[in-house]
N, C-alpha and C positions, 0 to 999 in steps of 0.2 A: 849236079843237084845242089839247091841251096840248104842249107842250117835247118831251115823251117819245115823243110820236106821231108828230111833223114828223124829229126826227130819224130814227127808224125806218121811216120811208116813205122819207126821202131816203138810208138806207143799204140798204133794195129796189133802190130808183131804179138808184145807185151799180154796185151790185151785176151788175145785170141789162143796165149799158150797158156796165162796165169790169169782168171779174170777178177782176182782180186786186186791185186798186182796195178792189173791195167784202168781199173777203178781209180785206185788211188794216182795211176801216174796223169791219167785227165784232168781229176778234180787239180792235181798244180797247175797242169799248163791253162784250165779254165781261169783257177781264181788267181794264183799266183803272175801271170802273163799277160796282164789284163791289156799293155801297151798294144801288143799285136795282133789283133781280128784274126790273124792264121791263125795263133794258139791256140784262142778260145772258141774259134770256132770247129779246130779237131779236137779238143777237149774236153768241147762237149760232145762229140760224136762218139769218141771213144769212151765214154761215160756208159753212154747206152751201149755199144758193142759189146762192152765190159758186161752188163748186166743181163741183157740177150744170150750173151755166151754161157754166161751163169748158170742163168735159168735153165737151158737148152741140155748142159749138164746135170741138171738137178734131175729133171722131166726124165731125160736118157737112164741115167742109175736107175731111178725109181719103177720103169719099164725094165731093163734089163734085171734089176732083182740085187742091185749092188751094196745095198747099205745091209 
């Protein structure tokens, strides 16, 4: 596996355990990475994963009675 891949898996990973976390690690590889179209374009993906994930936790609490 190349550099590009491991980091992009590991900011899913990020993402899908912490989705704050994995918020913040997209918007660097989107804006900070700008040289590389792989970055920014899992950067931006994991942007939304991040926030989908979020939500999906928010929705889930609020049905189950968590807060």
């Amino acid at each position: 596996m190349d550099k590009k891949m491991i980091v992009s898996i590991i900011g899913y990973i990020v993402a899908l355990l912490i989705p704050i976390v994995g918020l913040v690690y997209g918007a660097i590889l989107f804006f900070f990475k700008k040289e590389e179209p792989t970055y920014r374009k899992h950067g931006r993906l994991i942007i939304y994963f991040s926030i989908v994930i979020f939500v999906a936790t928010l929705i889930a609490k609020l049905l189950i009675g968590g807060f």
